[in-house]
VEXDREN-2710 file (C-alpha; in Angstrom, 1 decimal):
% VEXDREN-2710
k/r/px/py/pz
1/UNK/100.3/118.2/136.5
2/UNK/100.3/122.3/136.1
3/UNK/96.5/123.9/136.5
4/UNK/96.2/126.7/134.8
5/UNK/94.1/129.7/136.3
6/UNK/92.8/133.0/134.9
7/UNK/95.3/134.7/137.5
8/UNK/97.6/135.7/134.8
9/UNK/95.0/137.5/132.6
10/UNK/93.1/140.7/133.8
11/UNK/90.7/142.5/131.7
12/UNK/89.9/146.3/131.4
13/UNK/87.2/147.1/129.8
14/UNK/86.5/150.7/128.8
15/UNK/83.3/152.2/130.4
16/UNK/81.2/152.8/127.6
17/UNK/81.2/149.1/126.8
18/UNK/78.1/148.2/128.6
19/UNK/76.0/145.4/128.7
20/UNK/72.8/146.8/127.9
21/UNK/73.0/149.9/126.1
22/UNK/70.2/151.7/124.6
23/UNK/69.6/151.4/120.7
24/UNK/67.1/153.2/118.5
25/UNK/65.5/150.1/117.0
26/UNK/66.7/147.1/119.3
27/UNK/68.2/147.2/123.2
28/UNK/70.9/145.2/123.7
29/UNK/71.3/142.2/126.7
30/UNK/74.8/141.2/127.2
31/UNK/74.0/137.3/128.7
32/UNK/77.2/137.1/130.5
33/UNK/79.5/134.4/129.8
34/UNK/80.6/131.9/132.5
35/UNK/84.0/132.2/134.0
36/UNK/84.5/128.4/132.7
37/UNK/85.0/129.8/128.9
38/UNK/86.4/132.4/127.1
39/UNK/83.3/133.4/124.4
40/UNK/80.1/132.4/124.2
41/UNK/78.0/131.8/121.0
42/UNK/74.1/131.7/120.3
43/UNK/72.6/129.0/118.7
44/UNK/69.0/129.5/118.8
45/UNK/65.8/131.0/120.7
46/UNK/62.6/130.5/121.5
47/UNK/59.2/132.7/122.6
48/UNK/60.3/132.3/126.3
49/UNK/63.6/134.1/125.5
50/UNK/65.3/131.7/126.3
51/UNK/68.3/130.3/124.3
52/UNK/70.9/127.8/123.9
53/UNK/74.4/128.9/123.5
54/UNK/77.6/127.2/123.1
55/UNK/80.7/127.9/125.2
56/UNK/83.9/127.7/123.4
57/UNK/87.6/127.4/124.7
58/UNK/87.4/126.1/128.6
59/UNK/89.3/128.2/130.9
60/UNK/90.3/125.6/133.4
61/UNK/92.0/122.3/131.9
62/UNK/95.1/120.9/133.7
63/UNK/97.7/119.8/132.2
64/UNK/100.2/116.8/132.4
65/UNK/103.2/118.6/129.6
66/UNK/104.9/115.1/129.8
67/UNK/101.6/113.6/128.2
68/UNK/102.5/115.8/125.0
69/UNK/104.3/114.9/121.8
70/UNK/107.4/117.3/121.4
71/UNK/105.8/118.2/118.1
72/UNK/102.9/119.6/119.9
73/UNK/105.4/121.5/122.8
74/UNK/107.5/122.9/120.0
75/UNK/104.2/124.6/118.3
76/UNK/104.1/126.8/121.8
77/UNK/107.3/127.5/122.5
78/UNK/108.7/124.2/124.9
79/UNK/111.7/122.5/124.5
80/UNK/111.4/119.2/126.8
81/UNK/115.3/119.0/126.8
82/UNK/115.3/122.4/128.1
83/UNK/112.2/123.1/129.9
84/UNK/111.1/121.6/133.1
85/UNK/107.8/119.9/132.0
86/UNK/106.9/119.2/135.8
87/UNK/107.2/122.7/136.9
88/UNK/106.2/124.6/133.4
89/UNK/104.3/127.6/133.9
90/UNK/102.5/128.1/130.9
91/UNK/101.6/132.0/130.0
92/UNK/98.2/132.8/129.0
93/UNK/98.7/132.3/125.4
94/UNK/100.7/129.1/125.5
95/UNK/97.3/128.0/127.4
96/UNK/95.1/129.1/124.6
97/UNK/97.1/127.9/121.6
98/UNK/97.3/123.8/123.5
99/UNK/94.2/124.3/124.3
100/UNK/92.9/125.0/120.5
101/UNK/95.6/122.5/118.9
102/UNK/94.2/119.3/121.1
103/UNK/91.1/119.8/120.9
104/UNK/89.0/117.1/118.7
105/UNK/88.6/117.9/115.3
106/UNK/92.0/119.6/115.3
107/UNK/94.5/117.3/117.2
108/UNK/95.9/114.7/114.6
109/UNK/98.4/113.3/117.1
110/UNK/96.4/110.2/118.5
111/UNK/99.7/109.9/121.2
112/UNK/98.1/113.4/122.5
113/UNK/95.8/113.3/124.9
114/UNK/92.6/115.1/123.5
115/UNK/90.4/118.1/125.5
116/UNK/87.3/119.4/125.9
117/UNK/86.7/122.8/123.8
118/UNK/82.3/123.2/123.0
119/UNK/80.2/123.3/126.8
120/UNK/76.5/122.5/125.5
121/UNK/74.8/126.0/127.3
122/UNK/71.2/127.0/128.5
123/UNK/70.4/130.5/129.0
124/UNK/67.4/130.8/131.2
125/UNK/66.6/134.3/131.4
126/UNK/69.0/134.8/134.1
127/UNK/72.0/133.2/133.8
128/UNK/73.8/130.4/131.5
129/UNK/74.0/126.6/132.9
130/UNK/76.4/123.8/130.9
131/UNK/75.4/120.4/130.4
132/UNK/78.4/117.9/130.6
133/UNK/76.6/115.0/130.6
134/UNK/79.3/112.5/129.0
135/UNK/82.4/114.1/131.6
136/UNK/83.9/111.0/133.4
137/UNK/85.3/112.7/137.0
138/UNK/86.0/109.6/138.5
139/UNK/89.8/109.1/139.2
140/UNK/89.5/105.6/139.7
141/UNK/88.5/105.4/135.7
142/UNK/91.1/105.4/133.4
143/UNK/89.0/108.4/130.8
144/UNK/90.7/111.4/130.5
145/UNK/88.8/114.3/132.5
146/UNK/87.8/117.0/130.2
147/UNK/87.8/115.4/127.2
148/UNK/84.9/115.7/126.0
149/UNK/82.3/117.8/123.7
150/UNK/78.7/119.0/124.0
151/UNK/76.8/120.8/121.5
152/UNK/73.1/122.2/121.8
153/UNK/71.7/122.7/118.7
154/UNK/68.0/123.2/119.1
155/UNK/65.3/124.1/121.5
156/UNK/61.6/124.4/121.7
157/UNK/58.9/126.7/123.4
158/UNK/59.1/124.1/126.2
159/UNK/62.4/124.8/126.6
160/UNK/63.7/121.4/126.2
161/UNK/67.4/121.3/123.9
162/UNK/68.9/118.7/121.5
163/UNK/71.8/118.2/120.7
164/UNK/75.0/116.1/120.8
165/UNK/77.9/115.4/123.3
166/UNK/80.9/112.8/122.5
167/UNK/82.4/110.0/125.2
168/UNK/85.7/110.6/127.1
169/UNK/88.9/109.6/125.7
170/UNK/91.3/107.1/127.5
171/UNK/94.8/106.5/126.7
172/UNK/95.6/102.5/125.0
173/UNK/98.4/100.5/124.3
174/UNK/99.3/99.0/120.9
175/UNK/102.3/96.7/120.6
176/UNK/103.9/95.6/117.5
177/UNK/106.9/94.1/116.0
178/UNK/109.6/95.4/113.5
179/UNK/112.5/93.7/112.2
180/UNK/113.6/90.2/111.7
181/UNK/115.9/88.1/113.0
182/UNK/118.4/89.9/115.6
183/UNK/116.6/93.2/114.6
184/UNK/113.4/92.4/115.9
185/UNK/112.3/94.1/118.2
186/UNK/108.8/95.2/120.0
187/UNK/107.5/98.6/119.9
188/UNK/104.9/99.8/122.1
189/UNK/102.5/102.8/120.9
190/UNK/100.3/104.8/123.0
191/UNK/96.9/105.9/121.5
192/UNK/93.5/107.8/122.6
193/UNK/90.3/105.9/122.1
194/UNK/86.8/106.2/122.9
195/UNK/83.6/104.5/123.3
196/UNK/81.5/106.2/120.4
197/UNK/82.1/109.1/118.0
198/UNK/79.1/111.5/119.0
199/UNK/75.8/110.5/120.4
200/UNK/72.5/112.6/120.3
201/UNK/71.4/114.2/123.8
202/UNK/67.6/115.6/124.8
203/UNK/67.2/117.8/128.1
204/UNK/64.6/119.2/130.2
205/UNK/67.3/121.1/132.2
206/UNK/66.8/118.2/134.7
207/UNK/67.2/115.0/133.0
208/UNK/69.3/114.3/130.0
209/UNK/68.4/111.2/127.8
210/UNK/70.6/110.0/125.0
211/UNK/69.9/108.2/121.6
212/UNK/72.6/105.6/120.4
213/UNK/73.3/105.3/116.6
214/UNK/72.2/102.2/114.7
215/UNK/75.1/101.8/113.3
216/UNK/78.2/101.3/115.5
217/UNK/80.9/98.8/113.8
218/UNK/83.4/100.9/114.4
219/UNK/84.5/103.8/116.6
220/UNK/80.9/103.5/118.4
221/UNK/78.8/105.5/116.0
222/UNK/77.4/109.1/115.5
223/UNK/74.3/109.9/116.0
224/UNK/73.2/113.9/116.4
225/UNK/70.1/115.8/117.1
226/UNK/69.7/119.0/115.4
227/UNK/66.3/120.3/116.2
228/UNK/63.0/119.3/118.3
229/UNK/59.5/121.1/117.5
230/UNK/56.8/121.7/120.3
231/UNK/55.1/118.4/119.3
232/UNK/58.3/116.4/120.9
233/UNK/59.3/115.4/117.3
234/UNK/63.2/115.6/116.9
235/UNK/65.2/115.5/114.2
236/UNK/69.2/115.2/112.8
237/UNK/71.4/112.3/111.6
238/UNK/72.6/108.8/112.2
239/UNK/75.4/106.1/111.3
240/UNK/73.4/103.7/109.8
241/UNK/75.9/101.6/107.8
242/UNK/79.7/101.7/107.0
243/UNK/80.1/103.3/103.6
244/UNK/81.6/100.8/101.2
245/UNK/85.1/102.5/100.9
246/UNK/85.5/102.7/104.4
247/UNK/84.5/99.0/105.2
248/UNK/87.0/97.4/102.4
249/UNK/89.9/100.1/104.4
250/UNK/88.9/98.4/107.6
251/UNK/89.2/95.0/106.2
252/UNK/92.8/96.0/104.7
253/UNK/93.6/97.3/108.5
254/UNK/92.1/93.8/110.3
255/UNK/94.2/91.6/108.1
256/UNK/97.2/93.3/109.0
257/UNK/96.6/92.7/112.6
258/UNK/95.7/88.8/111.5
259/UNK/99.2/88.3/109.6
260/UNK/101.0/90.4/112.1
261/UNK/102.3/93.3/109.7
262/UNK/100.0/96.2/111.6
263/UNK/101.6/99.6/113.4
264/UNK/98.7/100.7/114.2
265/UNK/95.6/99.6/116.3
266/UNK/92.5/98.9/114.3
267/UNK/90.7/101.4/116.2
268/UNK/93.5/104.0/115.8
269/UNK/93.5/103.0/111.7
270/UNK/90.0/103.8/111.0
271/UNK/90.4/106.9/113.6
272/UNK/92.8/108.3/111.4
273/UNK/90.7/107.7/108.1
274/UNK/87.5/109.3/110.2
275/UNK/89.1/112.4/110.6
276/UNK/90.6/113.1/107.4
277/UNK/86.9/112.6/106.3
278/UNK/85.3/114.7/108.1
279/UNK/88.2/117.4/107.9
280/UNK/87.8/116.6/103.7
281/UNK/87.0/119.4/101.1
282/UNK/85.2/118.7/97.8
283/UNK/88.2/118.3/95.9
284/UNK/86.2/116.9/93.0
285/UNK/84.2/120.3/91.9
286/UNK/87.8/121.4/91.0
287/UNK/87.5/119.8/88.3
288/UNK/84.2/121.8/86.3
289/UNK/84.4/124.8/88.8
290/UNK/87.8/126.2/89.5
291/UNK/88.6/128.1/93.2
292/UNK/86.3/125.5/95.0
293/UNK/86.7/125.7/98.8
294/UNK/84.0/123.8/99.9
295/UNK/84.4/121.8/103.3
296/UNK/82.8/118.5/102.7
297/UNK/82.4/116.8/106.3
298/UNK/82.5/113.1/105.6
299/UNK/82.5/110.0/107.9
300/UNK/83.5/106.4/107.6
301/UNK/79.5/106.1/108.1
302/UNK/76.0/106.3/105.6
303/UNK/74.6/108.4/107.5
304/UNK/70.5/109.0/107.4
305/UNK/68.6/111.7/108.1
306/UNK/66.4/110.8/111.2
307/UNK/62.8/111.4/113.0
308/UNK/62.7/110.6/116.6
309/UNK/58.8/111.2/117.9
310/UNK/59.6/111.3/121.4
311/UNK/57.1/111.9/124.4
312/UNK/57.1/114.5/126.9
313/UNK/59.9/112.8/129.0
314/UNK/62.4/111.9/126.1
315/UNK/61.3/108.2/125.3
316/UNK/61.3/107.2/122.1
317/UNK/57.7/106.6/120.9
318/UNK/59.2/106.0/117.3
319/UNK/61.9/106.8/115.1
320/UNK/62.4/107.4/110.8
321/UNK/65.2/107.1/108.9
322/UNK/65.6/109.2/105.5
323/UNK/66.8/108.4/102.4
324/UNK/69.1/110.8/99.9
325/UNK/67.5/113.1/97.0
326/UNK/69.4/110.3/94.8
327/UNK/70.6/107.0/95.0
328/UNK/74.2/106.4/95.2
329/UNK/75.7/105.4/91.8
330/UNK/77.5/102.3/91.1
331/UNK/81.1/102.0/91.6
332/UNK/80.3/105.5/94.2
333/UNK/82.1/103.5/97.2
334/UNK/82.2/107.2/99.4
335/UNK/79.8/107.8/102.1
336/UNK/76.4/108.8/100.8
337/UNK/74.0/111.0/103.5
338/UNK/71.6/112.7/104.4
339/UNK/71.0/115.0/106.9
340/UNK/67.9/116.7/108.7
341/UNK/68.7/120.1/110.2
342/UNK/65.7/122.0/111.4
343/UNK/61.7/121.1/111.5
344/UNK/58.5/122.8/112.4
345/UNK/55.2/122.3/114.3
346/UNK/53.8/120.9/110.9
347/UNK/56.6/117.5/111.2
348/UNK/58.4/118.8/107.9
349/UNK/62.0/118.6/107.9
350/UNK/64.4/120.7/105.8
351/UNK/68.5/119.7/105.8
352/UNK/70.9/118.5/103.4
353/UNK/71.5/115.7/101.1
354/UNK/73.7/113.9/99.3
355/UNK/73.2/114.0/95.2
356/UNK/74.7/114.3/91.6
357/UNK/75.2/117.7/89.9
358/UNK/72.5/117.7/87.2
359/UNK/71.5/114.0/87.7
360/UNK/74.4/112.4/86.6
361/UNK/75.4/109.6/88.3
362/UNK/78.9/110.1/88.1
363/UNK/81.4/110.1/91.5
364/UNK/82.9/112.8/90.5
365/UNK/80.2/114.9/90.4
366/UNK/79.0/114.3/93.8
367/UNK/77.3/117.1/95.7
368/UNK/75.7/118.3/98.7
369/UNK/72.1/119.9/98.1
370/UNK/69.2/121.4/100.3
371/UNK/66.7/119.0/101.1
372/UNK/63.0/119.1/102.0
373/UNK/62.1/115.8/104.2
374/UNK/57.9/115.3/104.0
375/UNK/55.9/112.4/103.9
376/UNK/58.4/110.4/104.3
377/UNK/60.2/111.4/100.7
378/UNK/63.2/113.4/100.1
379/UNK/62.5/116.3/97.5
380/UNK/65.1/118.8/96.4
381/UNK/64.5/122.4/97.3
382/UNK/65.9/123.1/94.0
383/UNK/67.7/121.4/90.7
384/UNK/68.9/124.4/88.8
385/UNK/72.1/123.7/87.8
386/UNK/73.4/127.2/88.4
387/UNK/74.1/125.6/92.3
388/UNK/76.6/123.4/93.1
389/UNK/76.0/123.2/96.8
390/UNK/73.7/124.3/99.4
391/UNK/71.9/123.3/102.7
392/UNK/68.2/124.4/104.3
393/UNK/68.9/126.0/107.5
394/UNK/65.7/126.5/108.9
395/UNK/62.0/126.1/108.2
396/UNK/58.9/128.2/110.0
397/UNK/55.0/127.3/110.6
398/UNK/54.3/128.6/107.6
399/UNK/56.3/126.4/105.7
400/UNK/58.9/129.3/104.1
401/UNK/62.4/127.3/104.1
402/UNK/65.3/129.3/104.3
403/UNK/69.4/128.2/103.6
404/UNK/72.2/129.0/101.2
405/UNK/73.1/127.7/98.0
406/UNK/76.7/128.5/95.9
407/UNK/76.8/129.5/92.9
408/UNK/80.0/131.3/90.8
409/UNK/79.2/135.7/90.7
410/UNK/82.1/137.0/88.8
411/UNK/84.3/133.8/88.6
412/UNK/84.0/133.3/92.4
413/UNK/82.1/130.6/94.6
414/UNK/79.8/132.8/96.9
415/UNK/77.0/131.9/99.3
416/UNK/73.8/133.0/98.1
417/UNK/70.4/132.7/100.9
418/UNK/67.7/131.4/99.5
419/UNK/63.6/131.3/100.4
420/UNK/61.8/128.6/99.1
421/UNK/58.1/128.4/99.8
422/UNK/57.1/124.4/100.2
423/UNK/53.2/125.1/99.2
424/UNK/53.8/127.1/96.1
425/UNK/56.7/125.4/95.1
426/UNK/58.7/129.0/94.6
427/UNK/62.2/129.2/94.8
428/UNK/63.7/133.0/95.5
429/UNK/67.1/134.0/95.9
430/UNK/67.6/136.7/98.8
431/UNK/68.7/139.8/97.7
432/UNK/71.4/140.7/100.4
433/UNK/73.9/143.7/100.5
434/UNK/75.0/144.0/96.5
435/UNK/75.9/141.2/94.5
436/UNK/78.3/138.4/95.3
437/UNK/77.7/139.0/99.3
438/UNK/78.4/135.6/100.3
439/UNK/75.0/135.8/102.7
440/UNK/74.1/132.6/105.2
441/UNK/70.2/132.7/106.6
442/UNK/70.1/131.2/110.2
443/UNK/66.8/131.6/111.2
444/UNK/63.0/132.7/110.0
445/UNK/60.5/132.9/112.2
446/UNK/56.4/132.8/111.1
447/UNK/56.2/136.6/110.3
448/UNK/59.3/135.5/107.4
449/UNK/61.4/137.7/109.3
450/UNK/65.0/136.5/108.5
451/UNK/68.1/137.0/109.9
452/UNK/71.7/135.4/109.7
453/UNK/75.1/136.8/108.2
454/UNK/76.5/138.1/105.2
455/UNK/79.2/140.0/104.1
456/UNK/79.3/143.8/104.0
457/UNK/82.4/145.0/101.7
458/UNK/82.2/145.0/98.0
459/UNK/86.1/144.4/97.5
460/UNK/88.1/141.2/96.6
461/UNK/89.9/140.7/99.5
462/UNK/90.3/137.5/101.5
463/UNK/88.6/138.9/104.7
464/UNK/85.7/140.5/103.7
465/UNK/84.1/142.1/106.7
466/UNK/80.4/139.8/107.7
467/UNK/77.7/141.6/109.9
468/UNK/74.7/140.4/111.2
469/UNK/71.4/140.8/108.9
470/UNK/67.6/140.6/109.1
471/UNK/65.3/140.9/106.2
472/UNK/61.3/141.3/105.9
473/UNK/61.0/138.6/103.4
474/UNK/56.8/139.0/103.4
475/UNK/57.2/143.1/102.8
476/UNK/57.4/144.1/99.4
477/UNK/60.9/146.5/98.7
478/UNK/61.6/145.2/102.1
479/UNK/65.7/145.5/102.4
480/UNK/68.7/144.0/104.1
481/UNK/69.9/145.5/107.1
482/UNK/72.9/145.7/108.7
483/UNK/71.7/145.2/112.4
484/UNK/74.8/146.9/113.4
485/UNK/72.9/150.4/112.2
486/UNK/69.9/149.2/114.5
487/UNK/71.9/149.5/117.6
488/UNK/73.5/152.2/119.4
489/UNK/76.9/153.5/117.7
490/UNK/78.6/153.3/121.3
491/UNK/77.6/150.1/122.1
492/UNK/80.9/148.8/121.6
493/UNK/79.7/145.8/120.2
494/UNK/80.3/144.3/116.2
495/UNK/77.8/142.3/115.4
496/UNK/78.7/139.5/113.3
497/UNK/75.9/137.1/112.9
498/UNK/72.2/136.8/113.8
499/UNK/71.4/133.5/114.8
500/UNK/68.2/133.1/115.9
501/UNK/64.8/134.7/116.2
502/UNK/61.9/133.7/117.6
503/UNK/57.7/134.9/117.0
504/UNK/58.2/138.2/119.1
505/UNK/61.1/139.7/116.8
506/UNK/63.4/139.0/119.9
507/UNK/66.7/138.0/118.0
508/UNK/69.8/136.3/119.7
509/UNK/73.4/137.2/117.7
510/UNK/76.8/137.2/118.3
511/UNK/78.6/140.4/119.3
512/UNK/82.5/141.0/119.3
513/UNK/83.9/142.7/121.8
514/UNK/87.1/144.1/121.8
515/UNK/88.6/144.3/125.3
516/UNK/92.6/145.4/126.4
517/UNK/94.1/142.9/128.8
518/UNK/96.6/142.2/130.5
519/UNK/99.1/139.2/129.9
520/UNK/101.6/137.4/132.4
521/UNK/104.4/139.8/131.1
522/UNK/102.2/143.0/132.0
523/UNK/101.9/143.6/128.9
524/UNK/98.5/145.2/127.3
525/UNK/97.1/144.2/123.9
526/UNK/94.0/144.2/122.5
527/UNK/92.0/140.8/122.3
528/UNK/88.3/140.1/120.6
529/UNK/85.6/138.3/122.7
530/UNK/83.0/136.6/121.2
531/UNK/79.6/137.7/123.2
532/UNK/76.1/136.4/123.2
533/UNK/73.5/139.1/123.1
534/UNK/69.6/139.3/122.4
535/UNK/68.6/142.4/120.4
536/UNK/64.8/143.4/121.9
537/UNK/62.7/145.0/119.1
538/UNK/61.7/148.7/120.0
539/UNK/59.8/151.4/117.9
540/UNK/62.9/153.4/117.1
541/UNK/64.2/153.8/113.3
542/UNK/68.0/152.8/112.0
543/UNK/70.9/155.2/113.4
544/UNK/73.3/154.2/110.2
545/UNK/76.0/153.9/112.5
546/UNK/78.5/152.4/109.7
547/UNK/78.3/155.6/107.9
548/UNK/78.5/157.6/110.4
549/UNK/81.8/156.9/112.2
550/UNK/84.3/154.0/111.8
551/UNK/83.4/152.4/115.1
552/UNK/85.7/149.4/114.5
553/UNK/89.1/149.8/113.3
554/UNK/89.9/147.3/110.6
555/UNK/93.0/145.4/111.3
556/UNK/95.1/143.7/108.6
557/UNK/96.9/141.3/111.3
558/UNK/95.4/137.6/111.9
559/UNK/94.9/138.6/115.5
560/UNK/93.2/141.5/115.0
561/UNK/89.4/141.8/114.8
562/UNK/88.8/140.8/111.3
563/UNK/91.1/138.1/111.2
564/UNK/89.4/136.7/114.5
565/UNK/85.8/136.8/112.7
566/UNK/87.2/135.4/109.6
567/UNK/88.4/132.3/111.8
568/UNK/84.5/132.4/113.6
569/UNK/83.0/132.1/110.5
570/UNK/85.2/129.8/108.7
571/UNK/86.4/127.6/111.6
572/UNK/83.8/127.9/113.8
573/UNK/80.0/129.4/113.1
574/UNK/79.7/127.9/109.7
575/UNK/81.4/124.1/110.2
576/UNK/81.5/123.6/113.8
577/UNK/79.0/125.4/115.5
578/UNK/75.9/126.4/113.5
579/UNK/73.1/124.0/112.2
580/UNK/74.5/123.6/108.8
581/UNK/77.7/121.8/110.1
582/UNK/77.5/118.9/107.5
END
């Protein structure tokens, strides 16, 4: 078994890229990442300062090479009948590639063993802690060590964080037969398996409490939390039935194994369909709205959009489940959620749901819309048929939601950020940079200042440039701005996304930071690091540093900065790590 250290790698960084550097209308706090990871992402923060973060791409896994398919050595340069898998050194990028190819939602090799790649983070003030609550260390167990995922999606003024972590894999046997008669033969597979899917966590920093799924026929369940409010009332989404498709493809997979024709464990059968779900794009808007794109998310489960009234310790006083804006049709057999993202000291909930474009029942013209959760109904946020998908990403004590809907601007698909306003009943689209800025709001907080990310350049190409926003929704001819011109021009920094802000204007976003290092060959190259920072609000006015000088290069190449932040946004801050993952 080969450990890999951070010997190989050592990283220069250029003087004027410091951690706090002085801005004209915010300061900027570096919160330095852990030697564990590689970048570190905000999520959200509170009015301590306080915030959780999310750790991304461990920096310490061993690895067993002979435990790999040859498929998966061949993607990074091994040839077992050449290579000595025992004494394999693996360079810094070999380490980084395995690393991103077996993690969860990306490894489709169930022979592979599977890794850890999301560290659920808490950033006091001071420094960043990780909750690995789910980690089995024990030797003596046969889970895999660092296999595992923990998310923190949520945190309130009492500093207590929700979120989700997933169980350790361990590797199975599955035998079978093939052949007849002097043919036959019996073939033994090996497969990864675990006890559930995801399961929701609370934490006072202390204690971590977890909250099963109701539903957990098969593969154990998910259950997540997105979001708790200073009242101890937490909210997300649960498996609370198999959806009808994926129950009659189970039965198909259990009467194999009863007549003996299976190759496959029924565990490792619906596995496989789970994953193609929730890796799924929504093929069927193809067929009324040309260039769709749109990542679906689905599960083998119904899953409901829950309430969990918990008390000051994490015990469950009560919990709610949520229906769906609309019914699921007849002959729908697909999995038909819902799913509560955000909630504030009020007990309203705003996330997604399940519908039909326009009303009609129809499976084909299934969609995901923004959802308000009150009073135990489910009302849309809006039904104007210009939208064909959306999700509320946030909601203040003022009851102003905030989220994105997409609609076509000149025959494309964009993200448009909305503000709806629950006691008026007024829908607004926000205006963002110029129009058909794909623009996602993260955050609001009860002044209706907004923030989030949008895109900056006005051309057609594939990998237009995002920056980090905030907008004055409550000042009239209030206008978006690029929070990149509200720092210093040397900070070194590109800011990408805003993703939280709390009642003092305090904003945490996520910065990238281009750094030369070093790699086992001695060679220097450039590499982007993603960075959490918290912007501090000062009396100082916009420096317009994008006008000013071209303080980031673009680069055409897929490893160079903009191809990094288009892999952030599209692999990682929209679907994976921020609230509006469904």
């Amino acid at each position: 078994m080969k450990k890999f250290t951070l010997g190989a790698l050592s990283v220069a960084v250029a003087a004027s890229l410091m951690s706090v550097a002085q801005a004209d209308t915010y300061t900027i706090q570096q919160v330095e990442t852990p030697e564990k990871v590689r970048d570190l992402f905000p999520i959200a923060i509170n009015d301590n300062r306080h915030s959780v973060v999310l750790g991304q791409l461990p920096q310490d896994i061993e690895f067993d090479l002979t435990e790999l398919s040859e498929t998966t050595l061949a993607s990074i340069g091994i040839d077992p009948e050449v290579d000595d898998l025992e004494t394999y050194e693996l360079s810094v990028f070999q380490y980084e590639r395995l690393v991103r190819s077996l993690r969860d939602s990306a490894n489709t090799v169930i022979s592979n063993p599977r890794v850890s790649f999301y560290d659920a983070g808490f950033f006091n003030g001071q420094s960043v802690t990780f909750n690995e609550f789910f980690e089995d260390t024990d030797d003596a167990t046969p889970e895999q060590e660092n296999s595992t995922d923990h998310i923190y999606n949520g945190l309130n003024n009492n500093d207590i964080r929700v979120g989700w972590g997933s169980a350790p894999y361990r590797f199975n046997e599955f035998t079978y037969t093939t052949g007849e008669g002097d043919d036959e033969q019996e073939v033994t597979a090996t497969y990864t398996s675990r006890a559930f899917t995801r399961q929701a966590i609370w934490s006072n920093g202390s204690v971590t409490k977890t909250y099963p799924a109701p539903e957990q026929a098969y593969l154990g369940g998910e259950s997540v939390m997105m979001d708790i409010n200073d009242h101890n009332l937490a909210v997300g989404y649960a498996s609370v039935a198999v959806s009808p498709a994926s129950q009659a493809f189970a039965d198909d997979c259990q009467a194999r194994l009863d007549d003996g024709t299976a190759t496959r464990s029924l565990y490792t059968c619906l596995w496989q369909r789970w994953i193609n779900l929730s890796n799924a794009t929504a093929s069927n808007l193809q067929s009324f709205y040309s260039r769709a794109t749109i990542n679906s998310n689905q599960s083998i489960y119904d899953m409901n959009a829950m309430l969990w009234q918990l008390d000051a310790d994490g015990n469950v006083i009560s919990t709610e489940q949520l229906g769906t804006l609309l019914d699921r049709a007849e002959g729908d057999e697909g999995d038909f959620s819902s799913y509560a993202i955000a909630v504030n000291n009020n007990g309203i909930a705003v996330g997604q749901s399940w519908t039909y474009f326009d009303g009609i029942e129809e499976t084909n013209r299934r969609i995901k819309m923004p959802a308000i959760f009150i009073d135990g109904e489910v009302k849309p946020v809006t039904e104007n048929t210009d939208y064909l998908w959306g999700s509320a990403t946030d909601i203040n004590d003022e009851d102003q939601v905030i989220g994105f809907v997409i609609r076509r601007v000149q025959g494309i698909n964009r993200y448009i950020g909305f503000i709806y306003d629950i006691q008026s009943e007024t829908f607004t689209e926000l205006p963002s940079f110029f129009n058909g800025s794909s623009t996602i709001p993260t955050a609001i907080n009860n002044e209706g200042l907004i923030v989030g990310t949008a895109e900056i350049d006005a051309d057609l190409s594939a990998q237009r440039r995002r920056v980090a926003f905030s907008y004055e929704s409550n000042l009239e001819g209030a206008r978006f701005i690029n929070l990149n011109d509200a720092v210093a021009c040397d900070s070194g920094y590109y800011l990408v996304s805003a993703d939280g802000i709390n009642n003092n204007g305090e904003i945490v976003a996520t910065g990238i930071l281009p750094q030369e290092v070093v790699d086992g060959d001695g060679e220097t190259v450039t590499e982007q690091f993603a960075k959490t920072l918290i912007l501090d609000p000062t009396s100082g006015e916009l420096n317009n540093c994008s006008q000013e000088e071209n303080r980031i290069e673009r680069q055409g190449a897929s490893t160079g900065l903009f191809g990094f932040i288009s892999m952030l946004l599209i692999g990682g801050l929209i679907t994976v790590r921020r609230k509006f993952s469904r």
